[in-house]
N, CA, C and O atoms as a MOPAC input file, in Angstrom:
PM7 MOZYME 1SCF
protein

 N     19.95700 1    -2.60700 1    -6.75800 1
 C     18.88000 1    -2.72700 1    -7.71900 1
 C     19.01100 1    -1.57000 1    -8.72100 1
 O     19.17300 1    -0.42200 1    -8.30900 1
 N     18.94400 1    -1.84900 1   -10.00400 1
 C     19.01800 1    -0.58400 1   -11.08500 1
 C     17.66000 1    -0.51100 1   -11.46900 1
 O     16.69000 1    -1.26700 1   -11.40700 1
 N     17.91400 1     0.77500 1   -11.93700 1
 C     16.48700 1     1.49900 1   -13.01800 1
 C     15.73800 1     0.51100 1   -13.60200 1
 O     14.52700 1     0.51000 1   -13.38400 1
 N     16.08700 1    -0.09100 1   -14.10100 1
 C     15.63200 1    -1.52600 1   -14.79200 1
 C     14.78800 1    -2.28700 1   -14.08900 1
 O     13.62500 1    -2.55100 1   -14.39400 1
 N     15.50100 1    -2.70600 1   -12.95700 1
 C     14.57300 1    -3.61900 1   -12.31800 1
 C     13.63800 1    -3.13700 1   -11.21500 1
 O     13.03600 1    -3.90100 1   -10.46100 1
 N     13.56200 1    -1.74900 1   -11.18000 1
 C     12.64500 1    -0.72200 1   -10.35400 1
 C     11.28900 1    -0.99400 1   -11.73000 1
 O     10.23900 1    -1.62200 1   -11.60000 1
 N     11.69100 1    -0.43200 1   -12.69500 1
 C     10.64100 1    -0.09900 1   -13.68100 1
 C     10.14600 1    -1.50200 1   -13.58900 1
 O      8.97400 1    -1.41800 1   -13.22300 1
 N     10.51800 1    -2.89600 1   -13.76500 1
 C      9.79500 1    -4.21800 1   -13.92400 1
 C      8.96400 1    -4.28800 1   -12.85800 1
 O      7.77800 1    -4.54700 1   -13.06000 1
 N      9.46100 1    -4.06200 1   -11.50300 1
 C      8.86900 1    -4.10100 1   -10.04700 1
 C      7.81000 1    -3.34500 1   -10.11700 1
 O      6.71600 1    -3.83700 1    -9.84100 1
 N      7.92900 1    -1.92500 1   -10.52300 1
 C      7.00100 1    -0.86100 1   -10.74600 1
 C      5.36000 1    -1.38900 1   -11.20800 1
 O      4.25900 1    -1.37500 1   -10.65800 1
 N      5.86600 1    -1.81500 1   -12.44400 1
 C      4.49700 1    -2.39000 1   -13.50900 1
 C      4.13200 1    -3.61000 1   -12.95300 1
 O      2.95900 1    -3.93400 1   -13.13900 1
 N      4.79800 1    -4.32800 1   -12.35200 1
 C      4.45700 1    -5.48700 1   -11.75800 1
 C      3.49300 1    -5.85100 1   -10.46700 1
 O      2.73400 1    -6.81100 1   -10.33300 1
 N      3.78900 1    -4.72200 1    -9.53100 1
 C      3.02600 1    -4.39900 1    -8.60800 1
 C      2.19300 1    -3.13200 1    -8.53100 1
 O      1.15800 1    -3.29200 1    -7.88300 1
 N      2.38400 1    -1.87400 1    -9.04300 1
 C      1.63200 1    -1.16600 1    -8.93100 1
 C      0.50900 1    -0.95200 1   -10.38800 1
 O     -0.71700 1    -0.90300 1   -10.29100 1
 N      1.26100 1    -0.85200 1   -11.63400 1
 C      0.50400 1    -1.03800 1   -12.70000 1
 C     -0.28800 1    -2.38300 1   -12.72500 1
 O     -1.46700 1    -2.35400 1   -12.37400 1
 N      0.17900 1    -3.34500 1   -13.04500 1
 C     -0.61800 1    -4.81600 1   -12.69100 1
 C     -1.98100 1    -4.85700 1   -11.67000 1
 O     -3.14700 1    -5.23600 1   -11.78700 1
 N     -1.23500 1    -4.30600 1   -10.70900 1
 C     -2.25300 1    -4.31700 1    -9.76400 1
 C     -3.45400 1    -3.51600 1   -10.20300 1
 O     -4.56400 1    -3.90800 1   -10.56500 1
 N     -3.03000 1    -2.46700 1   -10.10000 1
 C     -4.01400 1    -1.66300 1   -10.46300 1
 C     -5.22000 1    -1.74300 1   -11.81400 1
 O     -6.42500 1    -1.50500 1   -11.73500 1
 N     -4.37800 1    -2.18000 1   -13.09100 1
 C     -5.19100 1    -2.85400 1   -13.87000 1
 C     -6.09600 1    -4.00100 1   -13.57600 1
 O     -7.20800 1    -4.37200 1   -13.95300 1
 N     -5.36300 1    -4.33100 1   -12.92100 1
 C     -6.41300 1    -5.89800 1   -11.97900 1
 C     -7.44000 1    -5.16500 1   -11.13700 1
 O     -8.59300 1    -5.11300 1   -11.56500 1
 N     -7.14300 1    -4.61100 1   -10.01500 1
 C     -8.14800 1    -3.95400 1    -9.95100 1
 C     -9.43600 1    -3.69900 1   -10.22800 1
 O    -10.41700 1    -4.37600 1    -9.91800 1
 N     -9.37900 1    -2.49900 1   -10.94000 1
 C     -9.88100 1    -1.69500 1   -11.70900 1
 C    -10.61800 1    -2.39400 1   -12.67600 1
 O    -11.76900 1    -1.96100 1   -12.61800 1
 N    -10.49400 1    -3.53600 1   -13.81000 1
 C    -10.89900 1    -4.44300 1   -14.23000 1
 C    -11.81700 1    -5.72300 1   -13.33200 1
 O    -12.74900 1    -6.25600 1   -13.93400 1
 N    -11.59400 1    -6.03400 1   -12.32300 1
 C    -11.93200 1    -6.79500 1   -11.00200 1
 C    -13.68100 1    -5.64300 1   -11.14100 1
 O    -14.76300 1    -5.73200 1   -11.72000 1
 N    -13.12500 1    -4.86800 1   -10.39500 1
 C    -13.84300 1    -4.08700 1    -9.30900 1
 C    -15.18700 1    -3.00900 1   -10.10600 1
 O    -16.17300 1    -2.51600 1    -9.55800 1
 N    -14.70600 1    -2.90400 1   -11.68100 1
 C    -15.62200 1    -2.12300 1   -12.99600 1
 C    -17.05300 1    -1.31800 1   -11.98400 1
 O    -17.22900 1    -0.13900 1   -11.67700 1
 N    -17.96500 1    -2.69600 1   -11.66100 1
 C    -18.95500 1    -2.22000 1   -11.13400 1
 C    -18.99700 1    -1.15600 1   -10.06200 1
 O    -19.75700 1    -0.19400 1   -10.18200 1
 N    -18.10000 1    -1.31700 1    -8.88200 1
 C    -18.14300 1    -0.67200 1    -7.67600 1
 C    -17.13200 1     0.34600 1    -7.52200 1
 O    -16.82100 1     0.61300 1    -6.36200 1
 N    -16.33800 1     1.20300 1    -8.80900 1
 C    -15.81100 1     1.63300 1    -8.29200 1
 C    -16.30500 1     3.15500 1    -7.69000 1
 O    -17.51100 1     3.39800 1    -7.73400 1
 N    -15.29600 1     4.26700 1    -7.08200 1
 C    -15.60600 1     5.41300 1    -6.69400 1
 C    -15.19900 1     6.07600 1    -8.08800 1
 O    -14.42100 1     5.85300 1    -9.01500 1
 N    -16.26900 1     7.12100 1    -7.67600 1
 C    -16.48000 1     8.25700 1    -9.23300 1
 C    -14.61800 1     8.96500 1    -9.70600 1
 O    -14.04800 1     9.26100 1   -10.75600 1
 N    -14.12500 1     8.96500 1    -7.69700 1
 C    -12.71000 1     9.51800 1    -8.05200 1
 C    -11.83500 1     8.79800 1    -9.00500 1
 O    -11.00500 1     9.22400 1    -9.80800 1
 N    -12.27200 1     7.46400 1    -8.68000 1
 C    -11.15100 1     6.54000 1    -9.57200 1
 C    -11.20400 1     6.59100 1   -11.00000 1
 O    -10.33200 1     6.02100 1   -11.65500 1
 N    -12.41600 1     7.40200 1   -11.71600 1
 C    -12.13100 1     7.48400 1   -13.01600 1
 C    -11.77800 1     8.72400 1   -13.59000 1
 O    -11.60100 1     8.84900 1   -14.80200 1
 N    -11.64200 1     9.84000 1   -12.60900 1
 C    -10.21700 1    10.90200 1   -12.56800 1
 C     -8.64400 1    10.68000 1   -12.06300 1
 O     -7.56900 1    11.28100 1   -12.05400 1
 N     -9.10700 1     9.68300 1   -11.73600 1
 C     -7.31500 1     8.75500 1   -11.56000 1
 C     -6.94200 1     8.69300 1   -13.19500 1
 O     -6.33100 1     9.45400 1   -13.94600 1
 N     -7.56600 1     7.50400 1   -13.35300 1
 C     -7.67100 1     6.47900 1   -14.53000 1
 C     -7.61800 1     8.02000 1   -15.69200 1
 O     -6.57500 1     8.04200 1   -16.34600 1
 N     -8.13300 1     8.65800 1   -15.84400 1
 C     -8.13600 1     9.81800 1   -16.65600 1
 C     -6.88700 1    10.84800 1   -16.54100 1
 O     -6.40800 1    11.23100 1   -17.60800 1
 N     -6.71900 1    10.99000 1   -16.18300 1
 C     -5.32300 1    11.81200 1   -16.02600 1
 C     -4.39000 1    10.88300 1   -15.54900 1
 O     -3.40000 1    11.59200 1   -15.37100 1
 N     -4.00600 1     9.45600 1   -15.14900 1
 C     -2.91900 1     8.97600 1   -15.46100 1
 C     -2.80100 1     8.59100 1   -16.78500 1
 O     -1.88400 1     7.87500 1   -17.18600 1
 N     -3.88300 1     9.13100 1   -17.63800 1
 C     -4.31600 1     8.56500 1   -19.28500 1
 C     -3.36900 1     8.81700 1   -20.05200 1
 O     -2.62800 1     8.11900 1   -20.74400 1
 N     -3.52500 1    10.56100 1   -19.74100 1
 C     -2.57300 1    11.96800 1   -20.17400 1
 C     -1.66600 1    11.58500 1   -19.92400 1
 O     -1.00300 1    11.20700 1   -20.89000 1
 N     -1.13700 1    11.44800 1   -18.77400 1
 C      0.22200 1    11.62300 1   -18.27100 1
 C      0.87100 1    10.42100 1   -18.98500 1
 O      1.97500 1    10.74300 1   -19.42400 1
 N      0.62200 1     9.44800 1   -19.18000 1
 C      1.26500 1     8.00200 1   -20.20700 1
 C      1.56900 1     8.43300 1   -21.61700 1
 O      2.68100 1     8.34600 1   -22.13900 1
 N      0.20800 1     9.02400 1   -22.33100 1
 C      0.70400 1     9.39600 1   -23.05000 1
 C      1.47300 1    10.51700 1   -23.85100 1
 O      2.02500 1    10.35500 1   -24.93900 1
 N      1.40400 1    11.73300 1   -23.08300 1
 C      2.05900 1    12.24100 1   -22.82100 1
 C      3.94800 1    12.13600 1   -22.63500 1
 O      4.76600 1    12.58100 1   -23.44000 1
 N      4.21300 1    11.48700 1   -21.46100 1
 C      5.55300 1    10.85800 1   -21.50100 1
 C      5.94000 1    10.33500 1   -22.03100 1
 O      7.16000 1    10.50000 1   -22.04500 1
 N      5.31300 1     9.04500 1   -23.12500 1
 C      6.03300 1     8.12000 1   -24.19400 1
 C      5.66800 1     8.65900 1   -25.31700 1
 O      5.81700 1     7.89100 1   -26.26800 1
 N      5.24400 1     9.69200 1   -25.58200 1
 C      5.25200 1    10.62400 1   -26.93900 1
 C      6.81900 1    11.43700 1   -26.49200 1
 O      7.55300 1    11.70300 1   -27.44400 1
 N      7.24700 1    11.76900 1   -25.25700 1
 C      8.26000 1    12.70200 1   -25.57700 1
 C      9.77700 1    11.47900 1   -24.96500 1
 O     10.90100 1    11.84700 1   -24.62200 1
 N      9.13900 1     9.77900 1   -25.03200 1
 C     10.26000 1     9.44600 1   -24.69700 1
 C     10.42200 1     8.42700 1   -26.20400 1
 O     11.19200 1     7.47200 1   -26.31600 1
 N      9.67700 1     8.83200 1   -27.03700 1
 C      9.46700 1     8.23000 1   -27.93200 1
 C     10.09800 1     9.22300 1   -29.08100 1
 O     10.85400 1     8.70500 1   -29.90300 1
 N      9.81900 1    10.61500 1   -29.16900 1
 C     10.94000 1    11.28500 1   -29.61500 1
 C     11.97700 1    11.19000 1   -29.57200 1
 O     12.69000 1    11.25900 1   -30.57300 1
 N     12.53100 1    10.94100 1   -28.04300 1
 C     14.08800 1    10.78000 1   -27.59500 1
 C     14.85200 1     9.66800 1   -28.10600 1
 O     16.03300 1     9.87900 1   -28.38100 1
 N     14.18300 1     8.09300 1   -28.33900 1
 C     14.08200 1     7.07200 1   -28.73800 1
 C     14.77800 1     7.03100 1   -29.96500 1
 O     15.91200 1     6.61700 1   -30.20500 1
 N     13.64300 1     7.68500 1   -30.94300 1
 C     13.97500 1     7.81500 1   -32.18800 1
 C     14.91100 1     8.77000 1   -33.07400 1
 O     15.12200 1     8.84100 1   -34.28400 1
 N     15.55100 1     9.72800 1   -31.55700 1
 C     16.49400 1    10.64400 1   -31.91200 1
 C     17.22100 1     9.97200 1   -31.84300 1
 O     18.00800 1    10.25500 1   -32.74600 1
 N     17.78700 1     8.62300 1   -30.99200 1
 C     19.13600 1     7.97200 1   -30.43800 1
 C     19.03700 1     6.69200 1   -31.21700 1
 O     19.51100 1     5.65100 1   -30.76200 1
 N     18.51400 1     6.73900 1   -32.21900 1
 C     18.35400 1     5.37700 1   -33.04800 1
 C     17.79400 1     4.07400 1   -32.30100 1
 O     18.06200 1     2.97000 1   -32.77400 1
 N     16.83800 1     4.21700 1   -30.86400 1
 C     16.88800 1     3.29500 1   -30.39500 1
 C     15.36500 1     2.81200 1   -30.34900 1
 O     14.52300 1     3.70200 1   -30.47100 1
 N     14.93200 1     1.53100 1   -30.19000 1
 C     13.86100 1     0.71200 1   -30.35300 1
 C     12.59000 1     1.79500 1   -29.61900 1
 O     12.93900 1     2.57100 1   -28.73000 1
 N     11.45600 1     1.76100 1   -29.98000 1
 C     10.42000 1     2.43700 1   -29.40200 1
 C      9.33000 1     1.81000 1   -29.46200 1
 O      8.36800 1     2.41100 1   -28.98600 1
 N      9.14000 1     0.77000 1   -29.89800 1
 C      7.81100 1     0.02500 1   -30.08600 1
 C      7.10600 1    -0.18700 1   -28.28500 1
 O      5.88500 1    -0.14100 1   -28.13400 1
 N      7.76600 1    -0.34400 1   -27.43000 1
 C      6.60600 1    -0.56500 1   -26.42200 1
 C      6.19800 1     0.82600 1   -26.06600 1
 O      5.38400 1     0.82500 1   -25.14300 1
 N      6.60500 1     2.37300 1   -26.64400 1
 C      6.33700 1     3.61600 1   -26.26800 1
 C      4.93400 1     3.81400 1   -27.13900 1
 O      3.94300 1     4.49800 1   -26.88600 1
 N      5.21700 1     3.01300 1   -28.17700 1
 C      4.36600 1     3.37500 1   -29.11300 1
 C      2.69000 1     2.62000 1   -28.17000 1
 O      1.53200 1     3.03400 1   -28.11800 1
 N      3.29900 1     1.54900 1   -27.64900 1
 C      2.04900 1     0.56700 1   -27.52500 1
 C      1.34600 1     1.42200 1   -26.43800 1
 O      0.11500 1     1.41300 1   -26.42500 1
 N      2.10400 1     2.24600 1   -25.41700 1
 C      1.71600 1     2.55300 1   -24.26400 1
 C      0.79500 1     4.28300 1   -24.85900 1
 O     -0.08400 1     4.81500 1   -24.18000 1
 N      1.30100 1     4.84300 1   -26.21700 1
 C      0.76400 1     6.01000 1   -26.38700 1
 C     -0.29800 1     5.61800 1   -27.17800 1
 O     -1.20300 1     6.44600 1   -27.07700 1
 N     -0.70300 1     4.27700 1   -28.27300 1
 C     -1.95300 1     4.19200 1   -28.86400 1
 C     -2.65300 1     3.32800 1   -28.29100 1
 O     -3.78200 1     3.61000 1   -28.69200 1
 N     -2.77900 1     2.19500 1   -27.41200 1
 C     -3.28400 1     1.66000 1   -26.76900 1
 C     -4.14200 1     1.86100 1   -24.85700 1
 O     -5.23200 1     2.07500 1   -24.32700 1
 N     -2.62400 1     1.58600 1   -24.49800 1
 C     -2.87100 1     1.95700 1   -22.88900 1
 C     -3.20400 1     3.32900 1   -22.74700 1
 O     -4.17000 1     3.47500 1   -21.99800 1
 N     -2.68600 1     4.51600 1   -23.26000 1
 C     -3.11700 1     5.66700 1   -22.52700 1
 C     -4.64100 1     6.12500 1   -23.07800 1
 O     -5.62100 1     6.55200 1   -22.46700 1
 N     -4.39600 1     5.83300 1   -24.57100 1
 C     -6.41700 1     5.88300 1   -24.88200 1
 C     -7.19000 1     4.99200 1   -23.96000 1
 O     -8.32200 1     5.33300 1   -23.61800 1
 N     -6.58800 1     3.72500 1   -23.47700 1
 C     -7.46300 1     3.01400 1   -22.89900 1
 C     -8.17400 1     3.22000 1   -21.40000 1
 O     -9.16000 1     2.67100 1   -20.90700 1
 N     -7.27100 1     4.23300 1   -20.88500 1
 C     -7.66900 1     4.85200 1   -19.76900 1
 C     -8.35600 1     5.89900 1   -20.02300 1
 O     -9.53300 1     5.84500 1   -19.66500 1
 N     -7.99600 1     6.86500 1   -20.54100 1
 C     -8.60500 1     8.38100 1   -20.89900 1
 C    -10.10100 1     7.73400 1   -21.30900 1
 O    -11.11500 1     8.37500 1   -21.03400 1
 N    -10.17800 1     6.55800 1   -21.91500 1
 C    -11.54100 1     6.28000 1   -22.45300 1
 C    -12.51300 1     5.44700 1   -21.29500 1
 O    -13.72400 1     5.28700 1   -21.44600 1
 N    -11.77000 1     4.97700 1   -20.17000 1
 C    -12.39000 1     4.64600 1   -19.23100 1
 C    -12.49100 1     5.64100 1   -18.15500 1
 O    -13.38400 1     5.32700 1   -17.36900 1
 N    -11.98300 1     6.56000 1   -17.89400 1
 C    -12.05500 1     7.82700 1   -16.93100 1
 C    -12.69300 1     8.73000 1   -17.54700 1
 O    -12.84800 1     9.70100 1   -16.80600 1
 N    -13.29700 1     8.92500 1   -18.91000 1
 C    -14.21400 1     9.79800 1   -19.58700 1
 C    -15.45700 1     9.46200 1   -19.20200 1
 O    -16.32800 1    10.17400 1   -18.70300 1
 N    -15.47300 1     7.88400 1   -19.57800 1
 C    -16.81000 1     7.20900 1   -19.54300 1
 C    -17.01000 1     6.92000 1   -18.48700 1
 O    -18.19500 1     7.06700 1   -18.19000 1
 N    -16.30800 1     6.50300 1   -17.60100 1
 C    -16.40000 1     6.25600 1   -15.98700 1
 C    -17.52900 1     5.19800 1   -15.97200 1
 O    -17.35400 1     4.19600 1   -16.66500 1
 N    -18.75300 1     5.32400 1   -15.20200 1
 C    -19.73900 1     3.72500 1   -14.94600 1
 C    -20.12500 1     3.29500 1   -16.25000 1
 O    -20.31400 1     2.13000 1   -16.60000 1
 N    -20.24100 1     4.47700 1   -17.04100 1
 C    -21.21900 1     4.20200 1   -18.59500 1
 C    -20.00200 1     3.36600 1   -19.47400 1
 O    -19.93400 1     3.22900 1   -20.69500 1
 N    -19.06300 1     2.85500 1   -18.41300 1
 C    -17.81600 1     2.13900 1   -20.13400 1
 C    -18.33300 1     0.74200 1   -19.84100 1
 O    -18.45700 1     0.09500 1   -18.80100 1
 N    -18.65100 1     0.44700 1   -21.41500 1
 C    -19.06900 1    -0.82600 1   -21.30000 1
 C    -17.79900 1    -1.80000 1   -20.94200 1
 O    -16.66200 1    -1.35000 1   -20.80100 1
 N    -18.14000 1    -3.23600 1   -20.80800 1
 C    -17.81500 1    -3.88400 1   -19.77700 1
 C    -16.35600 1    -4.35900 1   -20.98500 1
 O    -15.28400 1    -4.78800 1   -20.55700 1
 N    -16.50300 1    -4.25800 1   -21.72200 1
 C    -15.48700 1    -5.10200 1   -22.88800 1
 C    -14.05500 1    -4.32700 1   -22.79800 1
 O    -12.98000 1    -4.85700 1   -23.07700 1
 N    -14.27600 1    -2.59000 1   -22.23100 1
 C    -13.30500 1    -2.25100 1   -22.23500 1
 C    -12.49500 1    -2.49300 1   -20.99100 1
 O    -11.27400 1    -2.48900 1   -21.14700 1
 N    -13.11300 1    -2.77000 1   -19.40600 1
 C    -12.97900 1    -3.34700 1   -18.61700 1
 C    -11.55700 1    -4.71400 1   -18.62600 1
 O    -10.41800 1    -4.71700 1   -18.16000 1
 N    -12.43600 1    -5.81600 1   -19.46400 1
 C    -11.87800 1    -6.87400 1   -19.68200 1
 C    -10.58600 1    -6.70400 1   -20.48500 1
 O     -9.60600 1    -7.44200 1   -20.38700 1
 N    -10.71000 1    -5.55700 1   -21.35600 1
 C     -9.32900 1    -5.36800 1   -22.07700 1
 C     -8.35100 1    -4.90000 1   -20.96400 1
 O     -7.26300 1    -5.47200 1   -20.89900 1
 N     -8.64600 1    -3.89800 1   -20.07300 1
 C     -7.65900 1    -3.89300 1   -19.12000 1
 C     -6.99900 1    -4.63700 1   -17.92500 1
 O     -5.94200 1    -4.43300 1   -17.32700 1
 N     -8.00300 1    -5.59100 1   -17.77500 1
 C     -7.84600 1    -6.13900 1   -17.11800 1
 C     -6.82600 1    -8.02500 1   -17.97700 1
 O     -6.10500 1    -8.84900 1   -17.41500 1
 N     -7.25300 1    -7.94300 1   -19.24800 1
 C     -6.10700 1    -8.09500 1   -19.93900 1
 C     -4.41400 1    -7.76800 1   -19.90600 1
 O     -3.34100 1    -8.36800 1   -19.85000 1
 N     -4.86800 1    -6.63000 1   -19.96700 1
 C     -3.32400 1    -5.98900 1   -20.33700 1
 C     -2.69400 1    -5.58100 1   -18.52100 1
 O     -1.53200 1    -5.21300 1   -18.34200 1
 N     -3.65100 1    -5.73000 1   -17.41200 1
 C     -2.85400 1    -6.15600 1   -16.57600 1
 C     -2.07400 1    -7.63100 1   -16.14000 1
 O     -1.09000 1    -7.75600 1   -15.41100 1
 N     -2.61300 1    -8.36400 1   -16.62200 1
 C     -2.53200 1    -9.57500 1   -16.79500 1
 C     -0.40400 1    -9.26600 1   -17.84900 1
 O      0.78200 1    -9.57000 1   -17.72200 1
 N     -1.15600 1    -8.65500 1   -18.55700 1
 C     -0.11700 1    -8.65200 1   -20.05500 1
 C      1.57900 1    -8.41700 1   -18.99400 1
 O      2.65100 1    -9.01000 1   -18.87700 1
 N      0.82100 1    -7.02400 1   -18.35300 1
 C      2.05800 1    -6.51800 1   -17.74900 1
 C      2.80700 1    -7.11100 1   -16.38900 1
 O      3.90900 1    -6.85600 1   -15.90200 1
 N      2.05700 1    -7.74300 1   -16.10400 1
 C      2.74200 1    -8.87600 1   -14.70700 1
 C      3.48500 1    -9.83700 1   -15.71800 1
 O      4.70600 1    -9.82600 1   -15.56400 1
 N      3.10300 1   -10.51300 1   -16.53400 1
 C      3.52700 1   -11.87500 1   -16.93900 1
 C      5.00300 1   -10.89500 1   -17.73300 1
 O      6.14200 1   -10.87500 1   -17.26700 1
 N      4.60400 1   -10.27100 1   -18.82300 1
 C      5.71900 1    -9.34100 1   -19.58700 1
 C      7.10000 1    -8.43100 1   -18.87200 1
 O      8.14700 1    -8.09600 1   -19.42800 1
 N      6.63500 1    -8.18400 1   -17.40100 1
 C      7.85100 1    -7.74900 1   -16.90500 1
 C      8.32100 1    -8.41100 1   -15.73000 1
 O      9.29600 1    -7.92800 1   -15.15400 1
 N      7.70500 1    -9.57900 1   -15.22700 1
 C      8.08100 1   -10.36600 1   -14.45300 1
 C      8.76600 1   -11.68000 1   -15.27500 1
 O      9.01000 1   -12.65600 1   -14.56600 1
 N      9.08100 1   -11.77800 1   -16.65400 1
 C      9.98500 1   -12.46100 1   -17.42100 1
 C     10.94200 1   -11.38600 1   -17.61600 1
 O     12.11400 1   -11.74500 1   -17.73100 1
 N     10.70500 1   -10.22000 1   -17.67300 1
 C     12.16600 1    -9.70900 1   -17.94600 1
 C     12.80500 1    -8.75500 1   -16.91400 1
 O     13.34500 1    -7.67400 1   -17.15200 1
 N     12.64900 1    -9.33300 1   -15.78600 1
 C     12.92000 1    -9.17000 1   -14.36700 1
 C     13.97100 1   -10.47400 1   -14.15100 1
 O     14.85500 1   -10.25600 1   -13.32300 1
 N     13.98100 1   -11.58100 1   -14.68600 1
 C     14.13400 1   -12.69700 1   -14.48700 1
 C     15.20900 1   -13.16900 1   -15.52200 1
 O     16.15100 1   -13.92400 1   -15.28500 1
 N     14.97500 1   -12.73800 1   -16.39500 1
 C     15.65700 1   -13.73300 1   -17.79000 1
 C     15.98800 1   -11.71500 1   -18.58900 1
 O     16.50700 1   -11.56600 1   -19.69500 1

């Protein structure tokens, strides 16, 4: 198995999941889980800001770094800030984009 198909497996079961989750569960979760959700915020974006440099040093494509540093990692930091008080819409967006990331890397796991 290569790097490749670790990272598809990765998002597929643990990101996926977890967006499912977390989106699922909004109402009940524990207070810890939105210091999860908050500092895995950072840490996303964080990493695809400096793999997104690297990217664009090597002439090579960066658009899903980009998606993961203006989208997904605000989208956590903004649900682990707000923790019970995030309204429910931002919920459904993640629970969207877990949706996004099962279907998106379980086709290119495949094909």
């Amino acid at each position: 198995m290569n790097t490749e198909q670790l990272v598809h497996f990765f998002h597929i079961i643990i990101v996926g999941g977890l967006f499912l989750y977390v989106g699922i569960k909004r109402n009940t979760l524990a207070n810890y889980m939105f210091s999860i959700l908050l500092g895995l915020g950072i840490i996303i974006v964080l990493y695809h800001a400096y793999k997104t440099y690297n990217n664009i040093s090597l002439g090579k494509s960066y658009w899903i770094n980009l998606m993961h540093i203006l989208i997904i990692g605000p989208l956590l930091i903004y649900i682990g800030l707000n923790g019970e008080n995030t309204s429910r819409k931002y919920f459904e967006i993640l629970l969207m984009l877990g949706f996004a990331s099962i279907g998106y890397h379980f086709y290119y796991l495949y094909y």
